[in-house]
C-alpha positions as CSV (number, residue, x, y, z in Angstrom):
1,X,0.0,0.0,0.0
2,X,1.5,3.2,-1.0
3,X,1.2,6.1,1.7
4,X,0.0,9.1,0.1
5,X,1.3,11.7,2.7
6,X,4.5,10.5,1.6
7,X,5.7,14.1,-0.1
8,X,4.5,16.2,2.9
9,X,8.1,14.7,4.6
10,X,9.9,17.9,4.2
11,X,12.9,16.8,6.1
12,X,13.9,13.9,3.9
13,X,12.8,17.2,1.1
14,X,15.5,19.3,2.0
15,X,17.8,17.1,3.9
16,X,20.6,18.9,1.8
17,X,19.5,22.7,2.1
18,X,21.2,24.6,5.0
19,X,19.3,27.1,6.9
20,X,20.4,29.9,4.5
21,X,19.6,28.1,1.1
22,X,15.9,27.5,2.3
23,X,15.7,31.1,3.0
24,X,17.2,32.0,0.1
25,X,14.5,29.5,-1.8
26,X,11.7,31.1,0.3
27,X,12.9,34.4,-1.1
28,X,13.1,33.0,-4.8
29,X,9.4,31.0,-4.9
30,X,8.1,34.5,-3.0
31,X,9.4,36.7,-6.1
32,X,8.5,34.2,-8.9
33,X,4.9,33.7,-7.2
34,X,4.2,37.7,-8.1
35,X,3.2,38.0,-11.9
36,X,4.9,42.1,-12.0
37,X,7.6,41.2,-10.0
38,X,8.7,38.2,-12.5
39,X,7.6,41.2,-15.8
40,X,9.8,43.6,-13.8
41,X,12.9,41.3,-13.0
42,X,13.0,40.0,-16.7
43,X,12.8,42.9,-18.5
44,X,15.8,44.7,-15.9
45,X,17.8,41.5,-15.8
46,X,17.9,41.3,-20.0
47,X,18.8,45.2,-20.0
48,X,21.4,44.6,-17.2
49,X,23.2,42.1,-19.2
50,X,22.7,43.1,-22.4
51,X,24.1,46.8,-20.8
52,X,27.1,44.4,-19.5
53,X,26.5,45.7,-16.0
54,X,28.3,44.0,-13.2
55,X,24.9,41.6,-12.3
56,X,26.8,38.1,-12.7
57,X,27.3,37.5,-9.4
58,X,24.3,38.6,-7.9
59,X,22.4,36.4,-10.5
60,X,24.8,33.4,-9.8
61,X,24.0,33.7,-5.9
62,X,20.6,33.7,-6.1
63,X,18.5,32.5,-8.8
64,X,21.2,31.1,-10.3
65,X,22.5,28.8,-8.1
66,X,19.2,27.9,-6.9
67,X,17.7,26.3,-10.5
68,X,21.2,25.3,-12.2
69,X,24.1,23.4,-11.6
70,X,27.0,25.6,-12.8
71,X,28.6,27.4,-15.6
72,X,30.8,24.4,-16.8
73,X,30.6,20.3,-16.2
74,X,33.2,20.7,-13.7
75,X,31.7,23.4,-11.8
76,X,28.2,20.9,-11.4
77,X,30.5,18.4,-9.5
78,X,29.8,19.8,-5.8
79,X,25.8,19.7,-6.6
80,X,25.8,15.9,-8.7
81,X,28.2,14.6,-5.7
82,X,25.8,16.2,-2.6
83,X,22.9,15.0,-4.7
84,X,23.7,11.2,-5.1
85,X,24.7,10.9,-1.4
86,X,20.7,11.0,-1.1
87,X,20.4,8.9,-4.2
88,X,19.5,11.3,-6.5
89,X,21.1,10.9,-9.9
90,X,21.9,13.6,-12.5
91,X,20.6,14.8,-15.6
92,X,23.4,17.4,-17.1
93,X,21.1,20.0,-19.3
94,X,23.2,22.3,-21.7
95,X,20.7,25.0,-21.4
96,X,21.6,27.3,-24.2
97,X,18.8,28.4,-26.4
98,X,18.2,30.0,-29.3
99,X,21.5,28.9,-31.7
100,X,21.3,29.1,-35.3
101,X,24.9,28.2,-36.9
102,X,26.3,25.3,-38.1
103,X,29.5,25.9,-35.8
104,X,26.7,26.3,-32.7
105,X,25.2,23.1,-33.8
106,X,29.2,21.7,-34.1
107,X,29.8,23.0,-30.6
108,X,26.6,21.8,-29.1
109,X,27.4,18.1,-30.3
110,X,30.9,18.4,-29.0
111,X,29.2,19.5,-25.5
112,X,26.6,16.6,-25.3
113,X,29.5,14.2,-26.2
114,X,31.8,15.3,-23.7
115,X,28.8,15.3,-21.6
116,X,28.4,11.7,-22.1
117,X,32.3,10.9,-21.8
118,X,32.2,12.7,-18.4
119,X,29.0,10.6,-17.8
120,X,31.3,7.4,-18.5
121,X,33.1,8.4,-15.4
122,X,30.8,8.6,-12.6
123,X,27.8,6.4,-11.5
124,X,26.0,9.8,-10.6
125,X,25.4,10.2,-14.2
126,X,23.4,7.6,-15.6
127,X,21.5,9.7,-18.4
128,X,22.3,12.7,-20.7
129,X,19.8,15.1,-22.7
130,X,19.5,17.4,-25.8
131,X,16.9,19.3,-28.1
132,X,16.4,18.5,-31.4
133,X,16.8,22.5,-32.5
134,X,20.3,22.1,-30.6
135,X,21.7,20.4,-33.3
136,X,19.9,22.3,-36.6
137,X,17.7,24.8,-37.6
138,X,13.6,25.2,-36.1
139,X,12.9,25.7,-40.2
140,X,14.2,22.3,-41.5
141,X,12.3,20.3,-39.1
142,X,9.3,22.0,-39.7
143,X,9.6,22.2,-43.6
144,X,10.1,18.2,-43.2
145,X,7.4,17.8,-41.0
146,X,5.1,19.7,-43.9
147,X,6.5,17.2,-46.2
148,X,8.0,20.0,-48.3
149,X,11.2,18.9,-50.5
150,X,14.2,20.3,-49.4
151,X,16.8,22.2,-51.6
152,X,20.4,20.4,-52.2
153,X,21.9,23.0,-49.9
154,X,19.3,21.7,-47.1
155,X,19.6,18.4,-47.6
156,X,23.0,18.2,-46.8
157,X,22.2,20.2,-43.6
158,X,19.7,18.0,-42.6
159,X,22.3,14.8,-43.4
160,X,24.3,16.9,-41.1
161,X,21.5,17.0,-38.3
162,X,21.6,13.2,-38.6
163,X,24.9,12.8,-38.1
164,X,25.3,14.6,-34.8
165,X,22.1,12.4,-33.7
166,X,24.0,9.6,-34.8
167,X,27.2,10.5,-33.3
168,X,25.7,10.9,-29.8
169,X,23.3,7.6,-30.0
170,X,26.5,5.7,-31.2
171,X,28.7,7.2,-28.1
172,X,26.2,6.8,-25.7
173,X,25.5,2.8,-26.4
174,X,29.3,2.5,-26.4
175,X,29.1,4.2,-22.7
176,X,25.7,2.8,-21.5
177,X,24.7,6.1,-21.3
178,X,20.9,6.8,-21.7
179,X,19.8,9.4,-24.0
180,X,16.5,12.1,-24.0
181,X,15.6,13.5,-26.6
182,X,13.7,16.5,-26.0
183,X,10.2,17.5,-27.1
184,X,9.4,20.7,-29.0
185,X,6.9,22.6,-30.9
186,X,4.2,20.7,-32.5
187,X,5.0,21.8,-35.9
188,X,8.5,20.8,-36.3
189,X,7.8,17.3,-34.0
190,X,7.6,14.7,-36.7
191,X,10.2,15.3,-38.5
192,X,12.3,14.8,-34.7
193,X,9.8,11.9,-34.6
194,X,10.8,10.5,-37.3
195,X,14.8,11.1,-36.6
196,X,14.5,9.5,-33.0
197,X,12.6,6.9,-34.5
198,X,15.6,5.3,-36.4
199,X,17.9,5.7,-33.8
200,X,16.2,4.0,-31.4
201,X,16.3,1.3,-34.5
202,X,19.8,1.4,-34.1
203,X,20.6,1.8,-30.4
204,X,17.6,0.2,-28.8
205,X,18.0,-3.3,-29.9
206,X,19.0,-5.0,-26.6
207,X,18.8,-2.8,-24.3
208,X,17.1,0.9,-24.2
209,X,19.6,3.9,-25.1
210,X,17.4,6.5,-27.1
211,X,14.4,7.8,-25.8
212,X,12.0,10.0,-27.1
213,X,9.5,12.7,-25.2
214,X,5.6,12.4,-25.4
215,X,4.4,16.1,-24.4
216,X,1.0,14.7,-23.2
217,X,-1.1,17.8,-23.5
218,X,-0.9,17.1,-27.1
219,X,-4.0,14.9,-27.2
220,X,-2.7,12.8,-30.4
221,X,0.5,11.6,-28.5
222,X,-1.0,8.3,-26.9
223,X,-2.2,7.2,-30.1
224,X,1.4,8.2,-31.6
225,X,3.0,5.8,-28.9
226,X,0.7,3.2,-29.2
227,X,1.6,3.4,-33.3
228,X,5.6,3.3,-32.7
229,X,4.9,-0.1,-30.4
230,X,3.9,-1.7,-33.0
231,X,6.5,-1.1,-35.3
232,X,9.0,-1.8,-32.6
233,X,7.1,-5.3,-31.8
234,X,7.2,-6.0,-35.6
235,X,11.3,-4.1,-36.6
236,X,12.6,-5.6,-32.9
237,X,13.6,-2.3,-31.3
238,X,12.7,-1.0,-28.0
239,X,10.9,2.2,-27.0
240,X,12.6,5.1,-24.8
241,X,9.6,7.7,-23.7
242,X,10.5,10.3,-21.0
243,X,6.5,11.8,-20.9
244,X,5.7,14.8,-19.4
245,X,2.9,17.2,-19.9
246,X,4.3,20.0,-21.7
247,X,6.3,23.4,-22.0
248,X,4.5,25.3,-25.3
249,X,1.1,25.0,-24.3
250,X,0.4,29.2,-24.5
251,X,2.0,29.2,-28.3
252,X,0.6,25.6,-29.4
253,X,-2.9,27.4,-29.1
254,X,-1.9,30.9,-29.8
255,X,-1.1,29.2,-33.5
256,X,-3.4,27.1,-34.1
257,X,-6.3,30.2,-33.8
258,X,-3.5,32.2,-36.0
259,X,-3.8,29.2,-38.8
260,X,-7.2,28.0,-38.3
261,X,-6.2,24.6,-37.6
262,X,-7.3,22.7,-34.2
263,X,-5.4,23.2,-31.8
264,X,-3.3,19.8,-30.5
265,X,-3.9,20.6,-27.1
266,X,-6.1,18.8,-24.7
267,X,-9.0,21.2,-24.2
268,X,-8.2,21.2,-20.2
269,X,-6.2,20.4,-17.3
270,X,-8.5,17.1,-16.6
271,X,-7.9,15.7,-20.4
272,X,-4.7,16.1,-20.1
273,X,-3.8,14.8,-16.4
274,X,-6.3,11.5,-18.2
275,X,-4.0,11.2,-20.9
276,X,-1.0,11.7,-19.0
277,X,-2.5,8.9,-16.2
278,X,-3.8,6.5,-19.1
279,X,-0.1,6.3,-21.4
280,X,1.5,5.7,-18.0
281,X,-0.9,2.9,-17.0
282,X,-0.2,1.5,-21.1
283,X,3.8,1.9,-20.4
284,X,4.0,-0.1,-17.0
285,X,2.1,-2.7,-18.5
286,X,4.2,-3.1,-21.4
287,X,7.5,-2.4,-19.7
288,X,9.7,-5.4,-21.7
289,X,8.8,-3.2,-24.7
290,X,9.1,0.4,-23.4
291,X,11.4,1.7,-20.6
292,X,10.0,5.5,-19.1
293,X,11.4,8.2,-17.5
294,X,8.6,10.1,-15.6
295,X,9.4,13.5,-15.8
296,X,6.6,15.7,-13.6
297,X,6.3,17.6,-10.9
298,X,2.8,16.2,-10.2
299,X,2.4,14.5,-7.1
300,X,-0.8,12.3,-8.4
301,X,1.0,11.6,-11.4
302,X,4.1,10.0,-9.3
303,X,1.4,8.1,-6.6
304,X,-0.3,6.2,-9.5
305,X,3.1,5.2,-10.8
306,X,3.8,3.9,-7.5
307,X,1.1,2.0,-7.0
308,X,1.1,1.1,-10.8
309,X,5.0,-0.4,-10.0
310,X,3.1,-2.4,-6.7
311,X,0.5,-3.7,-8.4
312,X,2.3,-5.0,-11.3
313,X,5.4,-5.8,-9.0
314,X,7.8,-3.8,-10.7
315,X,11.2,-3.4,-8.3
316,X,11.8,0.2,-7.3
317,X,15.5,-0.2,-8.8
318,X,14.2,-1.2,-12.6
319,X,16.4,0.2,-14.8
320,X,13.1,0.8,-16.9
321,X,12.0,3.3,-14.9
322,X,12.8,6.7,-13.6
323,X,11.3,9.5,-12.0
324,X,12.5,13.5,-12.9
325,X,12.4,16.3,-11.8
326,X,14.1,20.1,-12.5
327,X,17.2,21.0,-9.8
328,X,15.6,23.4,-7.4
329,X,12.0,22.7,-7.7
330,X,9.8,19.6,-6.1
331,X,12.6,18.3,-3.8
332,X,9.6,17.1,-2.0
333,X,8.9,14.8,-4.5
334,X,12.7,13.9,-5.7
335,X,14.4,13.3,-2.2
336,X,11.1,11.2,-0.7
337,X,11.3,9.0,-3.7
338,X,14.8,8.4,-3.8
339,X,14.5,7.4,0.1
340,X,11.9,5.1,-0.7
341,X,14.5,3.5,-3.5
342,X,13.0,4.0,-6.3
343,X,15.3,5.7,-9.8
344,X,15.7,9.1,-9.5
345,X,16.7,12.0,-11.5
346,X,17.1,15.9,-11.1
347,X,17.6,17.7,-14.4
348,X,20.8,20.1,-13.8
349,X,21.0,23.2,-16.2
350,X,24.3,24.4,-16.6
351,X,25.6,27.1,-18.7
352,X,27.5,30.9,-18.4
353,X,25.4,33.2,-16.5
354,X,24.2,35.2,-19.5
355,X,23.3,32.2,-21.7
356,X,21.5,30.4,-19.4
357,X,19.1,33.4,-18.8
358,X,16.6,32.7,-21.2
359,X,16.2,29.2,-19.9
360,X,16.1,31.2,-15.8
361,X,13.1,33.8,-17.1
362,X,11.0,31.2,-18.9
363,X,11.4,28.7,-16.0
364,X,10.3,31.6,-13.3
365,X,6.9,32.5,-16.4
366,X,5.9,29.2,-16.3
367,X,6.1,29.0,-12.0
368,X,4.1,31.9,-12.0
369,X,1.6,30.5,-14.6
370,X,1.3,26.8,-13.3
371,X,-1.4,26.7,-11.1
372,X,-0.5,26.0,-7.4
373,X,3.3,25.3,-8.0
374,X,4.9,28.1,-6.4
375,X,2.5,28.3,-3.4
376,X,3.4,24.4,-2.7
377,X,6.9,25.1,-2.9
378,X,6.5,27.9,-0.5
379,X,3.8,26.2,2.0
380,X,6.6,23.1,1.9
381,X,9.3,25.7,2.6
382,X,6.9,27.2,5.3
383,X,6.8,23.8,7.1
384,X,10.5,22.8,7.1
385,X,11.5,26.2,8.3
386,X,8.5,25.9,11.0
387,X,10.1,22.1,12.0
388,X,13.5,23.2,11.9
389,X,12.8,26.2,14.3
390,X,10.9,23.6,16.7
391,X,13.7,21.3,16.6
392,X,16.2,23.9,18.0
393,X,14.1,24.7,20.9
């Protein structure tokens, strides 16, 4: 029987935060919880750096620090170390948006794969991740995904795209390094589809080394899974799904009104949690076919896949499953798991100060937008400063 009041344990939740780094989250969750204050903070941080004001270090000690890892794979080691003495594992995120070169796609690919040679080296480190649009342009995805024929020029950059996928699927399986592919926009998706498709034909025979990302507020993706098993029953390859619900939800509709096409996204937050809840019920009972890495910060979501696990007796420690979760937020979830023994994961950005911005502002828009996630984080906060206080007297 699972116990559901198993995430109110705040102090197996911040067993790792001192007294000054709650307070210092307080602070954070308080800021990002107030709409103008995140407006006003984004729009004076981008002119700050963009000015080349001295705002590094202030950044770095606060929000910084709090939601990312470090400025370089090195600099993460203190946070992956402190976090697998809990038995947290970590996802390394190269969080550095908006690249349009060929020499940015070059150096991203040389990133991941030193990422996944550095992963070779510690048992902290199980898994690696990268976006499609890391490694070529938005536009060629989406003209293949409209089936539109490319020019010579393109082609070769799109052979080019498949190389670097190729490069880091063929480097990973020769590490036993897991692989997540990131989800994107809906109208560049199947051409990545299509890409992560064939590696998983190449990488996934034995064992699972590619996986792919269901966005499940996209009402079509269940079908779309329960389409790929069956090629991968017929071809002998297995499946690789990190699901989650979904990052683009605002611009998904905002398009589809713009086009007059209907929209992909599930009409509310009930459809979706459904679809979410039913292609995690098809996974765990098709687990010799499809290995999952659960990536949500929704406490229902991570009871039912407990209980799904008891039912079905799946261990804890199958390598076919993993639970995620972004550094800095839901520790509550994260840190209880991972005492329970079950495969766990925190996501880790790391980047320069001034590149990793973009990722910091749209991670503090979407707080403030998802309903009731910054008020848990600061009731949970409220209650482990509250026990901690009590404890001292």
């Amino acid at each position: 029987m699972i116990d559901r009041s198993l995430f109110e344990n705040t102090g197996t939740a911040f067993t790792l935060k001192s007294d000054s780094e709650l307070e210092r989250a307080y602070f954070l969750f308080k800021m990002i919880s107030s709409e103008p204050l995140v407006r006003i903070g984004t729009v004076a941080t981008n002119f700050a750096l963009k000015a080349h004001l001295p705002v590094e270090k202030l950044i770095r000690a606060t929000v910084f620090d709090h939601f990312c890892g470090g400025v370089s794979e090195e600099d993460c080691l203190p946070v992956i170390d402190r976090l697998y003495t809990k038995g947290v594992s970590s996802v390394l995120d190269y969080s550095v948006e908006g690249k349009a070169e060929e020499n940015q796609f070059d150096n991203a690919l040389e990133k991941i794969l030193k990422i996944i040679n550095f992963c070779d080296e510690r048992e902290a480190m199980p898994i690696v991740v990268f976006k499609p649009t890391g490694f070529g342009r938005f536009f060629l995805y989406q003209k293949k995904t409209e089936g539109v024929a490319f020019t010579a020029e393109e082609q070769a950059e799109w052979e080019r795209i498949v190389d670097r996928f190729d490069q880091v699927c063929k480097l990973a399986k020769a590490k036993d390094v897991e692989v997540l592919i990131d989800g994107e926009e809906s109208w560049m998706q199947d051409a990545a589809d299509d890409l992560v498709e064939e590696m998983m034909r190449r990488y996934n025979k034995d064992v699972t080394i590619v996986y792919n990302t269901l966005q499940l507020y996209r009402w079509d993706r269940f079908d779309y899974l329960k389409g790929l098993h069956e090629r991968a029953k017929k071809e002998g390859f297995k499946i690789g799904m990190k699901v989650v619900r979904g990052a683009y939800m605002e611009k998904e509709r905002e398009r589809a009104l713009e086009k007059g096409y209907d929209s992909p996204i599930c009409e509310n937050k009930k459809v979706t949690d459904d679809n979410f809840n039913g292609t995690l019920n098809y996974i765990f009972n098709h687990l010799n076919d499809i290995s999952v890495f659960i990536g949500t910060h929704n406490e229902a979501s991570c009871y039912l896949a407990m209980e799904l696990m008891e039912s079905l007796k799946i261990s804890k420690q199958d390598n076919n499953v993993w639970f995620g979760q972004l550094y800095g937020m839901s520790d509550h979830i994260s840190f209880n798991l991972a005492a329970q023994g079950y495969n766990v994961a925190k996501y880790i950005p790391f980047g320069p100060v001034k590149d990793v911005m973009p990722y910091l502002i749209r991670r503090a828009e979407e707080n403030t937008s998802v309903s009731g996630q910054t008020s848990r984080e600061l009731n949970l906060l409220k209650t482990e400063k509250r026990r901690r206080k009590a404890t001292q007297n």
